[in-house]
C-alpha positions in Angstrom: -10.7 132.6 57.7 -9.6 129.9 55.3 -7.3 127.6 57.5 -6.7 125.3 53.8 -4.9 128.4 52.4 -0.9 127.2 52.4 0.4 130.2 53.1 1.1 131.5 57.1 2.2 135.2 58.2 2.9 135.6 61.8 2.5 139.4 62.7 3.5 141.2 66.2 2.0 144.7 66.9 5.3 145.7 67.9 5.3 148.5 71.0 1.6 148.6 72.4 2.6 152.2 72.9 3.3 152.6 69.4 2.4 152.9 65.8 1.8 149.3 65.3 -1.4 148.0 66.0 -2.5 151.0 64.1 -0.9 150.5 61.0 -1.1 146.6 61.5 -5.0 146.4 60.8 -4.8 148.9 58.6 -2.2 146.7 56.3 -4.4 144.2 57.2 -7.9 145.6 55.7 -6.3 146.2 52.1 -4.8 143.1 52.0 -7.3 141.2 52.9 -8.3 139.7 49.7 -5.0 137.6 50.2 -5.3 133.8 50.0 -3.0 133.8 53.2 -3.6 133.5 57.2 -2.7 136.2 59.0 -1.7 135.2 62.8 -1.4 138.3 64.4 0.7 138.5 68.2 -1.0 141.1 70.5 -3.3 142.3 73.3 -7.0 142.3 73.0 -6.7 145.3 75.0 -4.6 147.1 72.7 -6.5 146.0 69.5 -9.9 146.8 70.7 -8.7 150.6 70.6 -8.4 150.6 66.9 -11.1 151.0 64.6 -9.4 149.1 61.6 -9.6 146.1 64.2 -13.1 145.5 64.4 -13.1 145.4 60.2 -10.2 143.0 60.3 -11.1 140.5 63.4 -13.0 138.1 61.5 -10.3 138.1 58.8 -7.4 137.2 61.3 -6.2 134.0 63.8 -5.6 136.3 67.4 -3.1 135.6 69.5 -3.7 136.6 72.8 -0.2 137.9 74.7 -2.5 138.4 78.6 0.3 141.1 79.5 -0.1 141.8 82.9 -1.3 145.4 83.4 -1.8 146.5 80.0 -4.2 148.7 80.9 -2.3 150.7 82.3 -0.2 151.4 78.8 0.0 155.2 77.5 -0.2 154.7 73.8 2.5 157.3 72.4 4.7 157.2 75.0 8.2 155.6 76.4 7.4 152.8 79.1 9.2 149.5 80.4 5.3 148.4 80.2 5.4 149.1 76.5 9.3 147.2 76.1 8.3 143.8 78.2 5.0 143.7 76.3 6.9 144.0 72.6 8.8 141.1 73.9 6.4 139.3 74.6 4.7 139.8 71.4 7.7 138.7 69.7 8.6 135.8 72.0 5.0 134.2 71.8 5.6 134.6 67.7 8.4 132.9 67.9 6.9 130.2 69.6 4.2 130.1 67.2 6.4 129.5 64.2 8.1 127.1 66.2 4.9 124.9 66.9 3.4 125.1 64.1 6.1 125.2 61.5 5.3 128.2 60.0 8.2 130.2 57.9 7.5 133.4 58.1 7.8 136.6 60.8 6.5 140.3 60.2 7.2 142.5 62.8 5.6 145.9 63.7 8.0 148.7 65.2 9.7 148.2 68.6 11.2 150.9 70.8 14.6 149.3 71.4 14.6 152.7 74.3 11.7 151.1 75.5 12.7 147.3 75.8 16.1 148.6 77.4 14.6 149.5 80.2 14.0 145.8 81.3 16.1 144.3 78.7 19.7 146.3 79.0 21.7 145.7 75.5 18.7 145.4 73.0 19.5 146.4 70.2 17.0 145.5 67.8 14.6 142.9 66.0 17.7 141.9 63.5 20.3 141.1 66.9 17.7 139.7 68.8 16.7 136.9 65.9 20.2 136.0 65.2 20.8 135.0 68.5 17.4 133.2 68.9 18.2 131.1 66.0 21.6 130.6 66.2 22.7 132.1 62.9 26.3 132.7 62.4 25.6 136.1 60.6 22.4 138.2 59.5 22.4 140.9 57.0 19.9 144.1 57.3 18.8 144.6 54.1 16.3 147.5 53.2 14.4 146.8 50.2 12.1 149.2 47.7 11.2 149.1 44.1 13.5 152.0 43.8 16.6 150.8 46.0 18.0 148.2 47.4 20.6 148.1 50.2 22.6 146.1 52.6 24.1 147.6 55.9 27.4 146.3 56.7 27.5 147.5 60.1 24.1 148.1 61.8 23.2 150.9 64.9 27.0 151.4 65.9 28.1 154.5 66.9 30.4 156.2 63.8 33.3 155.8 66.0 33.8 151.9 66.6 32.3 151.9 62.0 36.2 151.9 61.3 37.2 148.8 63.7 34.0 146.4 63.2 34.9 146.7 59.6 36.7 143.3 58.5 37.2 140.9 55.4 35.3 138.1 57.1 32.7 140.2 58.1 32.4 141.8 54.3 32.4 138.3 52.5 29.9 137.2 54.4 27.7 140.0 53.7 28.5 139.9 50.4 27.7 135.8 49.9 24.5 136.5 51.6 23.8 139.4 49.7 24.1 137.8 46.6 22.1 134.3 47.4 19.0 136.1 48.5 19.2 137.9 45.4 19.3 135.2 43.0 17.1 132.7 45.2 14.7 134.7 46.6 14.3 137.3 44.2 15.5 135.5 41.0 17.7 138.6 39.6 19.9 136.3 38.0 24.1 137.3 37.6 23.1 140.8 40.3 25.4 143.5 40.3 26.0 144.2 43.9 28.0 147.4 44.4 30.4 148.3 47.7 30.4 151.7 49.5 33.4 153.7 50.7 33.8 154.4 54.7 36.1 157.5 54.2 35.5 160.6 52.0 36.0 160.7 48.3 37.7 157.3 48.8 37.3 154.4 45.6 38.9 151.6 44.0 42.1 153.5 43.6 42.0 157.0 45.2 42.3 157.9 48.9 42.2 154.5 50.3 42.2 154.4 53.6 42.4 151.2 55.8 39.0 150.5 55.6 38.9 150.8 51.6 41.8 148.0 51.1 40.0 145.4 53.8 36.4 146.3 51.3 38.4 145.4 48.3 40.2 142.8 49.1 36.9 141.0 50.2 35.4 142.2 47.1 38.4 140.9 45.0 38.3 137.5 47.0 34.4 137.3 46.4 34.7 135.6 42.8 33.3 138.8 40.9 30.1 138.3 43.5 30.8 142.5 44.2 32.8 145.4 43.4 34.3 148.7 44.4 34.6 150.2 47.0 33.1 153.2 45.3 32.9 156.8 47.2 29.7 157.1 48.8 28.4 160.7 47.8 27.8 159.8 44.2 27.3 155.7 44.4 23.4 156.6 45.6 23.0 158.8 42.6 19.9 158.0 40.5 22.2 156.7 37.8 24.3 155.0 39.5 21.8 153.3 41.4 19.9 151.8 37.7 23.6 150.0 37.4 23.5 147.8 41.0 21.2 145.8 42.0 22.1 146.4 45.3 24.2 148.4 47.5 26.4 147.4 50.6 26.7 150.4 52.8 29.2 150.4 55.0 27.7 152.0 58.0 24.1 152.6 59.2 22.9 156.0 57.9 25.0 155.7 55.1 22.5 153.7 53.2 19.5 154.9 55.5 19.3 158.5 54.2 19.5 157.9 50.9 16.7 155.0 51.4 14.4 157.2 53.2 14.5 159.8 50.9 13.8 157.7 47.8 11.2 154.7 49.8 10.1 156.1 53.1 6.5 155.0 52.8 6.9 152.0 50.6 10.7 150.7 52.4 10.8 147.0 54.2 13.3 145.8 56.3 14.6 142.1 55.6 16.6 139.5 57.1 19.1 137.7 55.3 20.6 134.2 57.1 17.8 133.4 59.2 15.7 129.7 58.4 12.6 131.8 58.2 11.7 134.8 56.4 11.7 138.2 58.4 10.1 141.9 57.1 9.1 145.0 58.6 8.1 148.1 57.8 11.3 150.4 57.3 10.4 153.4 60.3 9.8 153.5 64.2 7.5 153.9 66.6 5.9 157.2 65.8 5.2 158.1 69.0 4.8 162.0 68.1 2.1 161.0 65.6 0.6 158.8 67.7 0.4 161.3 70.7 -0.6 164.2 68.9 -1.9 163.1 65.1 -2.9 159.3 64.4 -4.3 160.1 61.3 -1.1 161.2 60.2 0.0 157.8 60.1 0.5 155.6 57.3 0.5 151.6 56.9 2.0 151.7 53.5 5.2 150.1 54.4 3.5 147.6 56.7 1.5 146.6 53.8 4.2 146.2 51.4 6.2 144.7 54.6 3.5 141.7 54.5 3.4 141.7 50.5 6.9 141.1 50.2 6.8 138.2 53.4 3.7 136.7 51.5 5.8 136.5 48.2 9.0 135.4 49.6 7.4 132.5 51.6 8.0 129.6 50.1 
């Protein structure tokens, strides 16, 4: 390890129980020709269990969480163990970046089941990081070479989509939208396209209550966006070569359609956070895990820490 090297990625293993340490040192091991350090938030205990871990240890700065009782952890299944100890993880990350004035935060896979169960109300990485640092909004925004999209409402039941859905709430996701874009990823004038909530509804058919609050945000936005557009043809493949991004309106909305075109290459970003954020775009795993740990795959965890590396500043 090169501690000169300007560049600092701090890395949690997510849920011990989890796919993350596993896919963690894998991503690790192929990128570790990297002129960066990699600060990586854990348990020995845990890590030990992996082989990719003893290729990688000499590679990496180990931050030792001590959970209490972590032997006791069942890798590939549920546990309040398995939640307090992704907190922890995260927690001791944060602290890092904090100390040290570092910019940058990859997280593996939490179990927001699992963290429930001593933390009532989780309801994610994205939630948790807004409050920690204060940020009057953050946007989800799933990221691949083939799609880009924005969730304008994030893990809400379908029924309370319609009533979370306001012009405040929209501008701000556009704005956001549309300065990552340009200043992180240098696309300059993007084309940032809106989804429908409601069936066949667009710029001027079947708009619904939801459809006129989109628009009028998109028409108040300066020419930053446009639509709404119906959302069974907007993720078409042609469609999609005219936006540089997509603003879904509701979670699976723009999930499907991302997992079926990025699943193993897909991160999850941040936007409006003073740091940069990434993850891989998938869960815990826990099936594969139990039953089939070869099965799994770090490709999205490596391009999770490629796209932190090139976005830190």
């Amino acid at each position: 390890m090169n501690k000169s090297w300007p560049k600092n990625i701090v890395i949690t293993l997510g849920d011990p129980s989890g796919c993350g340490p596993e896919i963690t040192f894998r991503a690790i091991k192929a990128l570790s020709g990297k002129k960066v350090n990699f600060w990586v938030v854990g348990d020995k205990y845990i890590a030990k269990q992996i082989p990719e871990y003893q290729k990688v240890k000499k590679r990496i700065f180990f931050l030792e969480a001590e959970t209490k009782n972590i032997d006791k952890i069942k890798r590939g299944s549920v546990s309040k163990l398995a939640g307090q100890a992704s907190l922890v993880y995260l927690k001791k990350a944060l602290n890092t970046i904090k100390e040290k004035k570092f910019n940058c935060l990859v997280t593996a896979p939490v179990s927001k089941e699992a963290i429930s169960l001593s933390k009532p109300g989780f309801s994610g990485h994205t939630e948790f990081l807004r409050d920690y640092f204060n940020a009057k909004r953050v946007v989800m925004m799933m990221a691949s070479a083939q799609i880009k999209t924005v969730l304008l409402t994030r893990h809400l039941d379908l029924k309370n989509v319609s009533v979370s859905i306001n012009k405040e709430a929209v501008l701000d996701t556009i704005k956001l939208t549309y300065s990552f874009l340009t200043k992180q990823l240098n696309i300059a004038n993007p084309v940032i396209g809106l989804a429908s909530v409601n069936p066949h509804a667009g710029i001027d058919t079947f708009m619904k209550k939801e459809e006129k609050i989109i628009k009028k945000a998109a028409e108040q936005s300066s020419g930053l966006a446009c639509g709404p557009y119906p959302a069974d043809s907007l993720f078409t493949k042609n469609n999609l070569k005219k936006f540089d991004c997509i603003i879904a309106s509701y979670h699976d909305q723009g999930m499907i359609p991302f997992k079926l075109l990025s699943f193993r290459s897909g991160v999850n970003l941040t936007l409006g956070l003073p740091i940069v954020r990434t993850s891989p775009d998938h869960g815990v795993a826990y099936e594969l895990v139990r039953n089939d740990p070869q099965a799994l795959f770090s490709s999205s965890m490596q391009a999770a820490i490629s796209q932190a590396i090139k976005l830190s500043p």
